[in-house]
Biopython code that builds the backbone (N, CA, C, O; Angstrom):
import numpy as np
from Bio.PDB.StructureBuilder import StructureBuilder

atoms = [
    (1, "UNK", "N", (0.323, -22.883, -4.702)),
    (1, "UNK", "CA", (1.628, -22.682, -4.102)),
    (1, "UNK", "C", (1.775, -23.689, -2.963)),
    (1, "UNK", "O", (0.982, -23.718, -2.021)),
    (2, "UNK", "N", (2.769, -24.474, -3.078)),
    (2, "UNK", "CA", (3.158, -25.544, -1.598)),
    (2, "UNK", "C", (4.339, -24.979, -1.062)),
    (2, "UNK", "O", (4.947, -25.613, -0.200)),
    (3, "UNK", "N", (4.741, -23.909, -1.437)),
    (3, "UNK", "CA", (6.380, -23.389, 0.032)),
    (3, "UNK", "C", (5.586, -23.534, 1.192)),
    (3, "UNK", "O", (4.365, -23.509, 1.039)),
    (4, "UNK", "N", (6.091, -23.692, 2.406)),
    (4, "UNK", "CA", (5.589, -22.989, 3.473)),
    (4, "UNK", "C", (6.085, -21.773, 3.864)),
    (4, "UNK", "O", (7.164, -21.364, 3.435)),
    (5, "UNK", "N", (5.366, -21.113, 4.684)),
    (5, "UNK", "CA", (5.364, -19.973, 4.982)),
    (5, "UNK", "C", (4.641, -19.332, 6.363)),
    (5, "UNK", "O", (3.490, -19.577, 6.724)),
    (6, "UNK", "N", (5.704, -18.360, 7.115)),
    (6, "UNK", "CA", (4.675, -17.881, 8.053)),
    (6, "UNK", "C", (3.563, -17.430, 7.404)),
    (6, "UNK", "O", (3.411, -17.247, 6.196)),
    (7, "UNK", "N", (2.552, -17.214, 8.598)),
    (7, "UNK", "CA", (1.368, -16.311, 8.726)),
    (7, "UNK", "C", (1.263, -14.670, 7.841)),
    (7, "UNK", "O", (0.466, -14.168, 7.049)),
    (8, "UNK", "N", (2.716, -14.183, 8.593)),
    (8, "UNK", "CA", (3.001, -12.701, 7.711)),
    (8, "UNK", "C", (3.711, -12.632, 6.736)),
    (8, "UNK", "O", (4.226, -11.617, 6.268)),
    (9, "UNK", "N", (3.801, -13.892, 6.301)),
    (9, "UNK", "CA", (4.448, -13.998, 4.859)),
    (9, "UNK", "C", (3.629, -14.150, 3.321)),
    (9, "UNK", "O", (3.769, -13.796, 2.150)),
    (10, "UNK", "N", (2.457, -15.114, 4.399)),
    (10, "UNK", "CA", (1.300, -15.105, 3.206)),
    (10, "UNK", "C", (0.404, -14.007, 3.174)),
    (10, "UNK", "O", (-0.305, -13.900, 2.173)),
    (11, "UNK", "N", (0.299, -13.145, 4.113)),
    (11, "UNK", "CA", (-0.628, -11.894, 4.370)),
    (11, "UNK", "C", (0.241, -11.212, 3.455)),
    (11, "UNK", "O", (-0.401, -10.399, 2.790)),
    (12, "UNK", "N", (1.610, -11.246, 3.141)),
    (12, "UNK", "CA", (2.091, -9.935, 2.946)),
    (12, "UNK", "C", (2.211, -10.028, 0.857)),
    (12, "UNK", "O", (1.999, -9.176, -0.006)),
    (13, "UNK", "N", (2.719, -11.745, 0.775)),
    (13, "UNK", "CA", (2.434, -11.985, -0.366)),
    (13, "UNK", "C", (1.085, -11.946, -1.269)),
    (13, "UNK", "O", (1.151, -12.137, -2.483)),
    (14, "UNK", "N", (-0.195, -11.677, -0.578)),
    (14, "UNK", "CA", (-1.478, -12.085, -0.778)),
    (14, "UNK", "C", (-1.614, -10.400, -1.350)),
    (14, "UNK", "O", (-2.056, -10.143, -2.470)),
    (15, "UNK", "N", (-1.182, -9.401, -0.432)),
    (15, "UNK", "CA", (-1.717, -8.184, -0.571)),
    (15, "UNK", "C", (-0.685, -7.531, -1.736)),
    (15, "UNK", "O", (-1.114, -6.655, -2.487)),
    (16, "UNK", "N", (0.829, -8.058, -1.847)),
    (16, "UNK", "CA", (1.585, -7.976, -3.310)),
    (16, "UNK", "C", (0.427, -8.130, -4.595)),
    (16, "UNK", "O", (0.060, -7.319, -5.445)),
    (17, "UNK", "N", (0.017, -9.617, -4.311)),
    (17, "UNK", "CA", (-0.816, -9.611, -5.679)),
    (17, "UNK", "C", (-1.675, -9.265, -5.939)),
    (17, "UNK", "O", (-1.952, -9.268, -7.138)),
    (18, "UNK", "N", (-2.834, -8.641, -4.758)),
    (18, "UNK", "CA", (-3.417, -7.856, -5.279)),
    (18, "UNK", "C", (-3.465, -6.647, -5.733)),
    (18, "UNK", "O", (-4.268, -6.283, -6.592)),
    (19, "UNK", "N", (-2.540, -5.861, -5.153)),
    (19, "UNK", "CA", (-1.978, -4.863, -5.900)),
    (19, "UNK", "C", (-1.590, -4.530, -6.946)),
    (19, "UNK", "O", (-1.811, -3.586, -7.705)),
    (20, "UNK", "N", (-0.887, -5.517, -6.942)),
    (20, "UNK", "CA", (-0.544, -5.756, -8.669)),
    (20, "UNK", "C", (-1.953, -6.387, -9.588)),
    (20, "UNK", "O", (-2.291, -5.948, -10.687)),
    (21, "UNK", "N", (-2.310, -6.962, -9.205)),
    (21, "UNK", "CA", (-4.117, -6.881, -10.305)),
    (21, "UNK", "C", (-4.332, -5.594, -10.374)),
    (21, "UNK", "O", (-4.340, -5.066, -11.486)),
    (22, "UNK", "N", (-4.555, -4.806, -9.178)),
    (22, "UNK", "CA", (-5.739, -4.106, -9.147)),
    (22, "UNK", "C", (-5.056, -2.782, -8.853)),
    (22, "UNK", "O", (-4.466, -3.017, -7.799)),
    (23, "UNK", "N", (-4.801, -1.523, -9.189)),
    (23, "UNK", "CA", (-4.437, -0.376, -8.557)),
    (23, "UNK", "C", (-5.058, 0.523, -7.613)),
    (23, "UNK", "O", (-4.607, 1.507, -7.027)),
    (24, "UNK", "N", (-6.305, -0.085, -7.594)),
    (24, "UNK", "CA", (-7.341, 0.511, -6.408)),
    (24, "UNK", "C", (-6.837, 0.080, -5.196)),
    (24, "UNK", "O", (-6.709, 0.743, -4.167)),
    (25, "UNK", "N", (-6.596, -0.929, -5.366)),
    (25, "UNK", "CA", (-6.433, -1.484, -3.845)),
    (25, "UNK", "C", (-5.337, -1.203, -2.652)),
    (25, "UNK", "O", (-4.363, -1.929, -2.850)),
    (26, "UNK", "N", (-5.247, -0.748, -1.996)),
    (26, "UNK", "CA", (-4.688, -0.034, -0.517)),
    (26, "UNK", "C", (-4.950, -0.656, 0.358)),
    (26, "UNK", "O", (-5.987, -1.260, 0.628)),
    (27, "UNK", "N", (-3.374, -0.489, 1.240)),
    (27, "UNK", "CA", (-3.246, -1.105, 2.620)),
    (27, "UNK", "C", (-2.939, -0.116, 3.599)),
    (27, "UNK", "O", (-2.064, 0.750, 3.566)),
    (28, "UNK", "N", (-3.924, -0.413, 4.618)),
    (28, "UNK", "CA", (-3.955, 1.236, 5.276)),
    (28, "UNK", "C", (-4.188, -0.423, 6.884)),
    (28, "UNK", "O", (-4.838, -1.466, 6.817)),
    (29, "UNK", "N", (-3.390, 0.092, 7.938)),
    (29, "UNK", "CA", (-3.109, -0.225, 9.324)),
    (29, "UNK", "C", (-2.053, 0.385, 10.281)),
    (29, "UNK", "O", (-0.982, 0.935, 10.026)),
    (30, "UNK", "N", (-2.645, 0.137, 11.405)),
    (30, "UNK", "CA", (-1.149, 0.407, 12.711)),
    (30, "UNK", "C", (0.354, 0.106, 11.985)),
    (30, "UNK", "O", (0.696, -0.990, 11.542)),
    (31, "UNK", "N", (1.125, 1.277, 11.970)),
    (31, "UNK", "CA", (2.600, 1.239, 11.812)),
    (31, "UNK", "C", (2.998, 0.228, 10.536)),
    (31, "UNK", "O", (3.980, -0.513, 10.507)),
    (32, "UNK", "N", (1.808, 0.413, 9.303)),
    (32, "UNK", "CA", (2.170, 0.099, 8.023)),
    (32, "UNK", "C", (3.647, 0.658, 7.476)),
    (32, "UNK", "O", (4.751, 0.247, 7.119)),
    (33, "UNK", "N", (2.936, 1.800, 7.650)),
    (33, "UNK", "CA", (3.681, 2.954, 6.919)),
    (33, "UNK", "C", (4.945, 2.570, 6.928)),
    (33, "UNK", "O", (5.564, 2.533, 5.865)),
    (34, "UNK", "N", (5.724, 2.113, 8.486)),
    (34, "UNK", "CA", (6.957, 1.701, 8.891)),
    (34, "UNK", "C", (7.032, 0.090, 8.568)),
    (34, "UNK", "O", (7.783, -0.659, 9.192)),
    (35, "UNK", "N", (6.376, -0.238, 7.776)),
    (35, "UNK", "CA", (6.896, -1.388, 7.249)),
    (35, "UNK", "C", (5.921, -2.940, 8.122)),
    (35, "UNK", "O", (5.857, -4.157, 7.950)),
    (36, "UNK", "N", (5.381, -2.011, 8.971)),
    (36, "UNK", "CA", (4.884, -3.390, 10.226)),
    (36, "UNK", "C", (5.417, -3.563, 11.530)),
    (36, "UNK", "O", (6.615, -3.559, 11.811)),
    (37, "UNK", "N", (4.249, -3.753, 12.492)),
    (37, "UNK", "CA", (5.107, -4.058, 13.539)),
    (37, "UNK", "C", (6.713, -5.400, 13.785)),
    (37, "UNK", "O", (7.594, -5.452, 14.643)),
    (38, "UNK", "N", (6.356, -6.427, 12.329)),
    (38, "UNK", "CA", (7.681, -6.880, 12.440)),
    (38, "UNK", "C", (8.443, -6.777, 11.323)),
    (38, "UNK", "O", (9.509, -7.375, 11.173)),
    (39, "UNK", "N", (7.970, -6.080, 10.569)),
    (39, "UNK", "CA", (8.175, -5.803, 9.128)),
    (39, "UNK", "C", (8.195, -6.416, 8.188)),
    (39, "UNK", "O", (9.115, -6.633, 7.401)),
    (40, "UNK", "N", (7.115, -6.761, 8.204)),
    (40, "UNK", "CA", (6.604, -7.869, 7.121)),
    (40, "UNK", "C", (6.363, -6.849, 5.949)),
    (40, "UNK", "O", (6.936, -7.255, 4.937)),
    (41, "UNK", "N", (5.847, -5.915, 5.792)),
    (41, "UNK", "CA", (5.307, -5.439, 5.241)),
    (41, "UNK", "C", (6.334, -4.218, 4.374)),
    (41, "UNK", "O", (5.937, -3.476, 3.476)),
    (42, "UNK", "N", (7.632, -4.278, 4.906)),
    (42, "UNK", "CA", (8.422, -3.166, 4.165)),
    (42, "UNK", "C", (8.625, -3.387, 2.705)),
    (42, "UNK", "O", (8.222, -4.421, 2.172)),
    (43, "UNK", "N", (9.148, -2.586, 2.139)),
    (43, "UNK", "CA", (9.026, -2.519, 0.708)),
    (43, "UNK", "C", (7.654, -2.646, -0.049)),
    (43, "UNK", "O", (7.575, -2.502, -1.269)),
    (44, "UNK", "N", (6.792, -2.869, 0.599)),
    (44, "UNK", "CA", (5.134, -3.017, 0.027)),
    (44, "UNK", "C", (5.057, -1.907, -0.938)),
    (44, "UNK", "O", (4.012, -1.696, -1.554)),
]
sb = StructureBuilder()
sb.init_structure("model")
sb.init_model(0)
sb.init_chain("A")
sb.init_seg("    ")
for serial, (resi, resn, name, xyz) in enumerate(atoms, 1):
    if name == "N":
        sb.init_residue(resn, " ", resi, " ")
    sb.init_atom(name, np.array(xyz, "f"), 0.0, 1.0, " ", f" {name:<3s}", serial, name[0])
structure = sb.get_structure()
């Protein structure tokens, strides 16, 4: 992949695909749940 991208863009895309491989895999942190402290992480 050459887009650029923030920092919490590739963290957030990185943990999409593994999810999607793998159904074991879980994201458990501070104020996930709510999407992220900047919300990178909503819709996860």
């Amino acid at each position: 992949m050459s887009e650029k991208m923030t920092y919490a863009q590739a963290a957030c895309l990185a943990l999409q695909e593994a999810m999607r491989a793998d159904p074991l895999v879980v994201a458990l942190g501070e104020d996930l749940g709510r999407g992220g402290v900047f919300g990178q992480y909503r819709g996860l």
